[in-house]
MIGUDO-744510 format. One line per field, with one value per atom (N, C-alpha, C): residue number from 1; atom name; x, y, z. Coordinates in nm, 2 decimals, always signed. Layout:
N
seq: NUM,... .
atom: CA,... .
x: X,... .
y: Y,... .
z: Z,... .
//
This chain:
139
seq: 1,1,1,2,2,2,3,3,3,4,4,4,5,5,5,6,6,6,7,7,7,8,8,8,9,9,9,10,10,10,11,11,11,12,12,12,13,13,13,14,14,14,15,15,15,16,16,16,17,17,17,18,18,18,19,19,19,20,20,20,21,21,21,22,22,22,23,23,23,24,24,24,25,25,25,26,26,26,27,27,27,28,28,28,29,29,29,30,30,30,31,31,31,32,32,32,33,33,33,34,34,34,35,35,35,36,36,36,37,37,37,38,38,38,39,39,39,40,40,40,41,41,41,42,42,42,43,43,43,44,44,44,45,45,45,46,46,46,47,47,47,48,48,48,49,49,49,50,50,50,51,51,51,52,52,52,53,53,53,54,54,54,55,55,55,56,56,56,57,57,57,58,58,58,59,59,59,60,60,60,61,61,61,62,62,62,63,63,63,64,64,64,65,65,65,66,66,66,67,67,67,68,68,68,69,69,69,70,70,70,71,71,71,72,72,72,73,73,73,74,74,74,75,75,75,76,76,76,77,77,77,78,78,78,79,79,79,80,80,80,81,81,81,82,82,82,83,83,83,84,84,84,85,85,85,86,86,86,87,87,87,88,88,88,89,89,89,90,90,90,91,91,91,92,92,92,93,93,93,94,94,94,95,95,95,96,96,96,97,97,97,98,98,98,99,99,99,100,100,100,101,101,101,102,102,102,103,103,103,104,104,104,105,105,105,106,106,106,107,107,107,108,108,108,109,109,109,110,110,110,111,111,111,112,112,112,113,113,113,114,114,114,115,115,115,116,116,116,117,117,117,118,118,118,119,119,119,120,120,120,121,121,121,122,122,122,123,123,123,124,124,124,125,125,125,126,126,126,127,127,127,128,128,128,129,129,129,130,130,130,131,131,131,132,132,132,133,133,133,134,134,134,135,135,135,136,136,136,137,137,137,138,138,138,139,139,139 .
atom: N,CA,C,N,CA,C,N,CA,C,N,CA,C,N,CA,C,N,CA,C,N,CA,C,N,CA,C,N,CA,C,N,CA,C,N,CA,C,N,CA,C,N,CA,C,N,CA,C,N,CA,C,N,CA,C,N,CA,C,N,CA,C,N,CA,C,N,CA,C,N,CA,C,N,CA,C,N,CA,C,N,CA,C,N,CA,C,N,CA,C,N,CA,C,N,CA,C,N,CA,C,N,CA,C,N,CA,C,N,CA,C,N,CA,C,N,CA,C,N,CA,C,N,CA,C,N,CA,C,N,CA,C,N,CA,C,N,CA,C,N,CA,C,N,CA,C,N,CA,C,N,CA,C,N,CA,C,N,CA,C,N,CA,C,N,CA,C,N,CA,C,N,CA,C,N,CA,C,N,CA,C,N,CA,C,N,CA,C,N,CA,C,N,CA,C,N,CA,C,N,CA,C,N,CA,C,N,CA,C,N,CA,C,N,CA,C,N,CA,C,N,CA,C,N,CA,C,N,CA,C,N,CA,C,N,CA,C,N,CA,C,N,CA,C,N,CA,C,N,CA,C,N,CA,C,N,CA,C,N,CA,C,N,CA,C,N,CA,C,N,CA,C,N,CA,C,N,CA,C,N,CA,C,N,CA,C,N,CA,C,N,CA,C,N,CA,C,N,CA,C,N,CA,C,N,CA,C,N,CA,C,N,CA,C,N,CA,C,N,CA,C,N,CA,C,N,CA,C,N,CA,C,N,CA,C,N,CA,C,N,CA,C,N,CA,C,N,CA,C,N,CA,C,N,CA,C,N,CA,C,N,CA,C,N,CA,C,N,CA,C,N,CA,C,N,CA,C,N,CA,C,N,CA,C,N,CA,C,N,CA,C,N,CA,C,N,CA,C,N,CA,C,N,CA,C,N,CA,C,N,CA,C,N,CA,C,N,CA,C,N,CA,C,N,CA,C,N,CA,C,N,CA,C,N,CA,C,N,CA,C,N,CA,C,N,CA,C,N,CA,C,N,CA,C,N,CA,C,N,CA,C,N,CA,C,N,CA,C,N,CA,C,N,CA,C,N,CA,C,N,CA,C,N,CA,C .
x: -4.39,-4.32,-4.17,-4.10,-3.95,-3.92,-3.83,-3.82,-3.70,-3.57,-3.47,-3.44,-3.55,-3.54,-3.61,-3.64,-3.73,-3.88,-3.80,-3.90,-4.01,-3.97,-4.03,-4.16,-4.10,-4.18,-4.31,-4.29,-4.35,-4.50,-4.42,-4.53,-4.60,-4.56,-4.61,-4.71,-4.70,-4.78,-4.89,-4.89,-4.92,-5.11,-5.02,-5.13,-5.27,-5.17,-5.24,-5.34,-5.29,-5.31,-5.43,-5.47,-5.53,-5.71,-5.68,-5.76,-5.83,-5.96,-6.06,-6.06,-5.94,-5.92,-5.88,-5.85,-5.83,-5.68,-5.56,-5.44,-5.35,-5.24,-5.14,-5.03,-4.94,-4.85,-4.72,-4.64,-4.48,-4.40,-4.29,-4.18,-4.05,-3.97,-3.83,-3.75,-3.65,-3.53,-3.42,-3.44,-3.41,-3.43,-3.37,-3.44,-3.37,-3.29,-3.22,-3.32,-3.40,-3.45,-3.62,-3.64,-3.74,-3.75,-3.58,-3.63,-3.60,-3.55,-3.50,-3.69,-3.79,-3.91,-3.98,-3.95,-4.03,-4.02,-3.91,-3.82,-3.85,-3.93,-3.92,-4.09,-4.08,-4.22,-4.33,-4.28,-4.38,-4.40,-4.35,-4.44,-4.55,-4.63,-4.78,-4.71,-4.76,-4.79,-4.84,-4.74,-4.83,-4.88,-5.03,-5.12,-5.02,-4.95,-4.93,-4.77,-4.68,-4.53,-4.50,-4.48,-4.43,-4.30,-4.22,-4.09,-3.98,-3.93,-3.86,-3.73,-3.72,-3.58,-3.43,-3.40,-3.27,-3.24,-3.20,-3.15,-3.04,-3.00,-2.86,-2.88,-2.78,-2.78,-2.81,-2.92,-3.00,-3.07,-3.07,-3.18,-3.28,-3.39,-3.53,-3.51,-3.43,-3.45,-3.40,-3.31,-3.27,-3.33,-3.41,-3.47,-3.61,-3.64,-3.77,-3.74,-3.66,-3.59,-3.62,-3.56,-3.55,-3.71,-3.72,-3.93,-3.96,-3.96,-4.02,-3.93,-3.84,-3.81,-3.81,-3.89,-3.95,-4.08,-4.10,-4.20,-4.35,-4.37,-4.47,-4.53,-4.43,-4.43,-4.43,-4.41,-4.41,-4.53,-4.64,-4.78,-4.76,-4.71,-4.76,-4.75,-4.84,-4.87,-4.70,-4.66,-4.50,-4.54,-4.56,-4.58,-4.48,-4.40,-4.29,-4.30,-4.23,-4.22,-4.15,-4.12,-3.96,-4.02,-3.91,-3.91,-3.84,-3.79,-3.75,-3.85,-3.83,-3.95,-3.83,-3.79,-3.62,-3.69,-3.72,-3.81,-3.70,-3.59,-3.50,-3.51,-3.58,-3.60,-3.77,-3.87,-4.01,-3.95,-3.94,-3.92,-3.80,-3.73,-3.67,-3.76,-3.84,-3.91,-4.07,-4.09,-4.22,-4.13,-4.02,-3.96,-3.94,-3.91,-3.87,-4.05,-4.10,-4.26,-4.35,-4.31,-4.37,-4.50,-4.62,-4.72,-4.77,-4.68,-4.72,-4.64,-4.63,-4.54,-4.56,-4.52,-4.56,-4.45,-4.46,-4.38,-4.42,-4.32,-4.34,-4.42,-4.55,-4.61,-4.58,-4.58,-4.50,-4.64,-4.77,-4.88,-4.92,-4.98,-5.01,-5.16,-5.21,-5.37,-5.31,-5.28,-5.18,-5.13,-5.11,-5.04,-5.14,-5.23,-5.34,-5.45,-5.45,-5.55,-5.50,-5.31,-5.26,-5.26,-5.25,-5.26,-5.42,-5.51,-5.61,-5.65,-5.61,-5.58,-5.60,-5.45,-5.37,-5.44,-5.44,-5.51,-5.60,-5.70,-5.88,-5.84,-5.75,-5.80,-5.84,-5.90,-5.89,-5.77,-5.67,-5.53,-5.58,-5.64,-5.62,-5.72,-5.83,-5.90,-5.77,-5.70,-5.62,-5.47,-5.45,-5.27,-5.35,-5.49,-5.54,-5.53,-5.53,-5.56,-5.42,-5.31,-5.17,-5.13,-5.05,-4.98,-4.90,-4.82,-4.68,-4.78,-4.92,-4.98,-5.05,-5.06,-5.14,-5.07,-4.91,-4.83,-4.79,-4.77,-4.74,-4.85,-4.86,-4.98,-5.00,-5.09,-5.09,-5.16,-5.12,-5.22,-5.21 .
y: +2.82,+2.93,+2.91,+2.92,+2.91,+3.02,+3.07,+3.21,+3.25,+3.31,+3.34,+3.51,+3.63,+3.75,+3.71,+3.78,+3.77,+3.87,+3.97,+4.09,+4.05,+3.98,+3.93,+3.79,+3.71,+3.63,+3.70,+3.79,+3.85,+3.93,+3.95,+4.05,+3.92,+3.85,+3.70,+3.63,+3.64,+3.58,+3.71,+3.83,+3.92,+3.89,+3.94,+3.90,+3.76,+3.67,+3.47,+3.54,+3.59,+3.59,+3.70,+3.78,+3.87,+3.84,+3.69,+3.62,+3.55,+3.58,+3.41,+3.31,+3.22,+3.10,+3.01,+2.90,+2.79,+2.76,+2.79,+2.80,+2.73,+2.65,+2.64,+2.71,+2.79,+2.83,+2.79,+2.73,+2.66,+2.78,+2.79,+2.84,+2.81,+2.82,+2.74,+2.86,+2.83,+2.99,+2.95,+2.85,+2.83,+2.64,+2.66,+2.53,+2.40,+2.41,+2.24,+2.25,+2.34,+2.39,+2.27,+2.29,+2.29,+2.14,+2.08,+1.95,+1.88,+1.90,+1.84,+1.82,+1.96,+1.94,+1.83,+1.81,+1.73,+1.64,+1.58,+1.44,+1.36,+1.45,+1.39,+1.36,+1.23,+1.17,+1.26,+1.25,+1.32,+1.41,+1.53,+1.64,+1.70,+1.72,+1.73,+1.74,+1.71,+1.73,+1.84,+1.90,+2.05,+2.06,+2.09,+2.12,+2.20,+2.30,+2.44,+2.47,+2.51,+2.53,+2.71,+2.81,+2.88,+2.90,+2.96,+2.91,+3.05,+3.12,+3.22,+3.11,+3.26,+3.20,+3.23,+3.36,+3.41,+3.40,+3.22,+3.21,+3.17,+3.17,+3.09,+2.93,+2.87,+2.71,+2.65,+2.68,+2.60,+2.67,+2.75,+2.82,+2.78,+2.89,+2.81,+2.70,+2.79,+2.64,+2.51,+2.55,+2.37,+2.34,+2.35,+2.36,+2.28,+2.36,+2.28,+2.21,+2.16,+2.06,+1.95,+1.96,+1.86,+1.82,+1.90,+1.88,+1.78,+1.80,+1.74,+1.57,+1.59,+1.44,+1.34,+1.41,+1.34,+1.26,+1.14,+1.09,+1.14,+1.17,+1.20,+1.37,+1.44,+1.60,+1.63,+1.51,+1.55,+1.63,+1.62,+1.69,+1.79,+1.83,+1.93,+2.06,+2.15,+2.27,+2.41,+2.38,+2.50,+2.65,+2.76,+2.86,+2.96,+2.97,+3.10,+3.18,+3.26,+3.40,+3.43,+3.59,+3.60,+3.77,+3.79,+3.95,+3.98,+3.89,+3.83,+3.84,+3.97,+3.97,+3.90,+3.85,+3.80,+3.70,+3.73,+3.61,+3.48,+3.49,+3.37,+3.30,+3.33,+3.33,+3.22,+3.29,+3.28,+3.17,+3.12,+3.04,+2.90,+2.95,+2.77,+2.73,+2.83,+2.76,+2.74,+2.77,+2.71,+2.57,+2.54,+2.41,+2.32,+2.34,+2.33,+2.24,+2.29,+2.23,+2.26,+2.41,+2.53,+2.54,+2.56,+2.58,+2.67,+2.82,+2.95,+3.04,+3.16,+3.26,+3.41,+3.42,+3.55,+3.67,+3.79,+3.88,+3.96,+3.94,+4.01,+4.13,+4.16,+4.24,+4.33,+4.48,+4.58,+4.62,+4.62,+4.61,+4.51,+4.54,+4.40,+4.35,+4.43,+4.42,+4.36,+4.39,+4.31,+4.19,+4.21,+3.96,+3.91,+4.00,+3.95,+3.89,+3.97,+3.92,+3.80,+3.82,+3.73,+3.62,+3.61,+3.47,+3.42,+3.48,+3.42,+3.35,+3.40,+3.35,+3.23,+3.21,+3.11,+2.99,+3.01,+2.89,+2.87,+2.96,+2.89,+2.85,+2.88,+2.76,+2.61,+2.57,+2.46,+2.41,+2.36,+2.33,+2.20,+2.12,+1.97,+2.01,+2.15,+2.15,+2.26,+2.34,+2.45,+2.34,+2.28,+2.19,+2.13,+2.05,+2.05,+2.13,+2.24,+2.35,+2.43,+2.39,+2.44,+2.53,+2.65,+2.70,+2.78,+2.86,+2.99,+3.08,+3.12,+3.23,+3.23,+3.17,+3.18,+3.11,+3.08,+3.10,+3.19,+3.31,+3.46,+3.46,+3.51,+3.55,+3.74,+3.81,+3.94,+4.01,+4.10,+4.13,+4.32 .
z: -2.22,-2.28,-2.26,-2.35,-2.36,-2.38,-2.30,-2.32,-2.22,-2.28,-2.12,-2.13,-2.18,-2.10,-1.99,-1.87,-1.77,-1.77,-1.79,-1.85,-2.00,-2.06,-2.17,-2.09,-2.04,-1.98,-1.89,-1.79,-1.72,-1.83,-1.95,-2.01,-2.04,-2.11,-2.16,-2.07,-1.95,-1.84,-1.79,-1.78,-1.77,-1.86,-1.99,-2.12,-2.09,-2.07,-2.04,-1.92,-1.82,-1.68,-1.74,-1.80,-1.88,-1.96,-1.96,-2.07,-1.95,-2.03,-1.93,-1.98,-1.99,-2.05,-1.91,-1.95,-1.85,-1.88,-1.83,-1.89,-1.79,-1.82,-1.71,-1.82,-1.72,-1.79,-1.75,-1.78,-1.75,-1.85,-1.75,-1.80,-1.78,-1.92,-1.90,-1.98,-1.92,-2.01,-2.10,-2.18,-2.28,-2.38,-2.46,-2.56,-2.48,-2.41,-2.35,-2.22,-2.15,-2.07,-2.10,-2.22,-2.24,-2.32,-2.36,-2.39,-2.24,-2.15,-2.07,-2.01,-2.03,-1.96,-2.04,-2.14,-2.25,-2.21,-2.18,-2.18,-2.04,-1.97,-1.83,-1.85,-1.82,-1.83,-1.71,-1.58,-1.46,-1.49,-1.60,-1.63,-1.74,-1.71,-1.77,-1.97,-2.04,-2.16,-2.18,-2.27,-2.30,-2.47,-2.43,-2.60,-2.66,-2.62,-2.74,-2.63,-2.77,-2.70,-2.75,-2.69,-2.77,-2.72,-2.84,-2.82,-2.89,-2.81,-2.84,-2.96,-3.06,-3.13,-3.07,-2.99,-3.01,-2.83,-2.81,-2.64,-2.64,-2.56,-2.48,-2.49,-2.46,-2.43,-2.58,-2.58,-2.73,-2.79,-2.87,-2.99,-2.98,-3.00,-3.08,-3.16,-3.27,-3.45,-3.39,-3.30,-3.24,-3.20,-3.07,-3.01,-3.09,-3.16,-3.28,-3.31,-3.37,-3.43,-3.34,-3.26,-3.12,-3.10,-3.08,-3.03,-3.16,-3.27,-3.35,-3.39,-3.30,-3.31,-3.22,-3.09,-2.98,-3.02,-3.04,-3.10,-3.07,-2.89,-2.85,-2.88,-2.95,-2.93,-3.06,-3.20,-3.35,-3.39,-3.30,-3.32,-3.26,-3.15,-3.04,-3.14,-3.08,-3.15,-3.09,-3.16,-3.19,-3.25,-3.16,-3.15,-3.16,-3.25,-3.26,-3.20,-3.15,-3.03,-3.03,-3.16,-3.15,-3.21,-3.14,-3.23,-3.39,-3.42,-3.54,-3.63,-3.73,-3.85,-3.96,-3.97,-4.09,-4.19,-4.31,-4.36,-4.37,-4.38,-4.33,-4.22,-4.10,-4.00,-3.98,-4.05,-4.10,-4.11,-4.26,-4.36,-4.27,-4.22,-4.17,-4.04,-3.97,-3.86,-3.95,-4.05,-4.10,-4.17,-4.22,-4.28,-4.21,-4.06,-3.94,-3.84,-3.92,-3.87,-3.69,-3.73,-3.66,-3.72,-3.63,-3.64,-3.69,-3.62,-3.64,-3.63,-3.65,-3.59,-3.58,-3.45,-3.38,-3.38,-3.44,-3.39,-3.21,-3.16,-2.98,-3.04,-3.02,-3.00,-2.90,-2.87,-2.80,-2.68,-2.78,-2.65,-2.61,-2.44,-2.39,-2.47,-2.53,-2.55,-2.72,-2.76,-2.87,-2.90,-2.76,-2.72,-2.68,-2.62,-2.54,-2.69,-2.72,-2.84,-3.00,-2.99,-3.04,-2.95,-2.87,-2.79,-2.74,-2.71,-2.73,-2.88,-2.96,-3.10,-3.12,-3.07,-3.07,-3.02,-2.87,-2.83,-2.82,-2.87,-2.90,-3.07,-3.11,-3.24,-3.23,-3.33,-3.33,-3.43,-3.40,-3.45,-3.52,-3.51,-3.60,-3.69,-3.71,-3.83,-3.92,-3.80,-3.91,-3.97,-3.87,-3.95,-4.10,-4.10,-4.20,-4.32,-4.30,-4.37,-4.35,-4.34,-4.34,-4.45,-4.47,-4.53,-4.54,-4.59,-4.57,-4.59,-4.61,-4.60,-4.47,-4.43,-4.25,-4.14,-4.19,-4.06,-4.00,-4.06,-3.98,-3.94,-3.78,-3.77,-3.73,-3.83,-3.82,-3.73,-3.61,-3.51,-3.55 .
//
């Protein structure tokens, strides 16, 4: 999770912590935060990134940017997390080669069920099946 409110992380882990899934959850509080975790070989590889847009240091959109030009990370699954409904917003992180995108849902039973979502998909049958109609995702 990339993310620098604190309060926002907490709900975020709350929700995960919520699910009977098998989860590690890493948190970093902004996008230089999170290439600096990328870039360092000793730390685990993560399946699925979600990734706030509006931080300090480095933006989400840079931030994506960045990820997708790490050779090992051009696949990894990029999970939007923004309270940002701005179809300007949508539209450069689906061009930007974001996976998905989430508006901060305000209940936890809300994220809880948007993020179970998320990570029980099967992502290499849905990137197959890509499009600007099933990158928002509606909860």
């Amino acid at each position: 999770l990339v993310e620098d409110d604190a309060d926002d992380r907490k709900f975020f882990k709350d929700a995960l912590e919520g699910l009977d899934l098998n989860t590690t959850l890493v948190e970093v509080v902004d996008g230089a935060a999170c290439i600096n975790y990328l870039s360092n070989d000793k730390n685990d590889k993560p399946d699925l990134i979600f990734l706030d847009l509006n931080m300090p240091v480095m933006d989400g959109f840079e931030c994506l940017e960045n990820i997708r030009t790490i050779s090992e990370h051009k696949k990894t699954i990029a999970a939007i997390y923004s309270t940002s409904a701005s179809e300007r917003d949508i539209e450069r992180t689906f061009n930007n080669g974001a996976n998905i995108y989430l508006n901060k849902p305000i209940k936890l039973s809300e994220l809880k069920k948007a993020l179970k979502q998320i990570i029980t998909t099967n992502w290499s049958y849905h990137t197959n099946d890509f499009n600007r109609e099933n990158f928002l995702l509606k909860v």
